[in-house]
N, C-alpha and C positions, 0 to 999 in steps of 0.2 A: 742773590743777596743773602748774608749771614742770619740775619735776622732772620727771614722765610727757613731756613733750616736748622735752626739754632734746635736742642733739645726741648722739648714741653718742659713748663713749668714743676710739671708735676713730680717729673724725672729728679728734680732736685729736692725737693720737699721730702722725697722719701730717703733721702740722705742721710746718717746717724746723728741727730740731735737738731734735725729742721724743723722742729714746730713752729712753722708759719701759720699765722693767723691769718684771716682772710688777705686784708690790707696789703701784709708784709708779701703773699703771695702776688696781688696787683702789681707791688713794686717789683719783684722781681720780673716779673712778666715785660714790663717797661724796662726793665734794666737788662733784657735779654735783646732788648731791640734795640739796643742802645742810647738812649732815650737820655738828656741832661737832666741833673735836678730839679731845673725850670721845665724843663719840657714833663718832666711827673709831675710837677708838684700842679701846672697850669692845667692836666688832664683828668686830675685828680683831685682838682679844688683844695689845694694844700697848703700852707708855708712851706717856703722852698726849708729851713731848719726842720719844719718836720721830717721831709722826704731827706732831708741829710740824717736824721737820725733812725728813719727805717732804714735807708740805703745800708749803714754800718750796722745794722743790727742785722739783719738778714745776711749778709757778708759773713758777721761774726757766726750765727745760727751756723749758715752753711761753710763754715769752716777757713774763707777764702779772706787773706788780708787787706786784698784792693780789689779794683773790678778789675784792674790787668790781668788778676787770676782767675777769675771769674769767666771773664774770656775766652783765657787758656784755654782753661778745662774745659769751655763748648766748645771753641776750636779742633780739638782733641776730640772729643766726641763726634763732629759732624765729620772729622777724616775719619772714622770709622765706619760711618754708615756705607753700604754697599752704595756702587753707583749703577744707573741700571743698565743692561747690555742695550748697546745698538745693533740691527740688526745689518748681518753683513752689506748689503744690499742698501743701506742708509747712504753708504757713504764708499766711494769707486776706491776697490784695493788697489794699492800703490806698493811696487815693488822696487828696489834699487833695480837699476836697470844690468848688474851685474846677476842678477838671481831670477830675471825673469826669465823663461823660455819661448 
């Protein structure tokens, strides 16, 4: 699941001009998990207008114009991360039957 892989919060805070406050940090942490406005604002004891006005503020801090970009760019980031080797032995090598011997 995206979410379980998605970059830390933290990874983005330290981005040029993220001064996230505590709060705005929570929201993004929701909004990395892909979380509705209702679903922050109910987990966070908030008006949902609230969490629409963190949402876009923390957006605008981290540079990004929608969550669509927001996305992206973990998208982006988690095809980066290394995947880890299996080892040979996990799984029966398969060879076209032209190249086996």
């Amino acid at each position: 699941m995206l979410g379980d892989a998605v970059p830390r919060t933290a990874e983005f805070s330290r981005l040029p001009g993220a001064d996230l406050t505590n709060r705005e940090q929570e929201v993004l942490s929701l909004l990395l998990k892909r979380r509705s406005n209702e679903e922050i604002a109910e987990e966070l004891c908030l008006a949902q207008q609230t969490v629409k006005n963190y949402v876009s503020k923390v957006l605008q801090k981290l540079g990004f114009g929608s969550r669509r970009e927001l996305f992206r760019s973990v998208e982006s980031r988690v095809d980066r991360v290394p995947r880890p080797r299996t080892r040979s032995t996990d799984f029966p090598e398969t060879r076209p039957s032209s190249l086996a011997s």
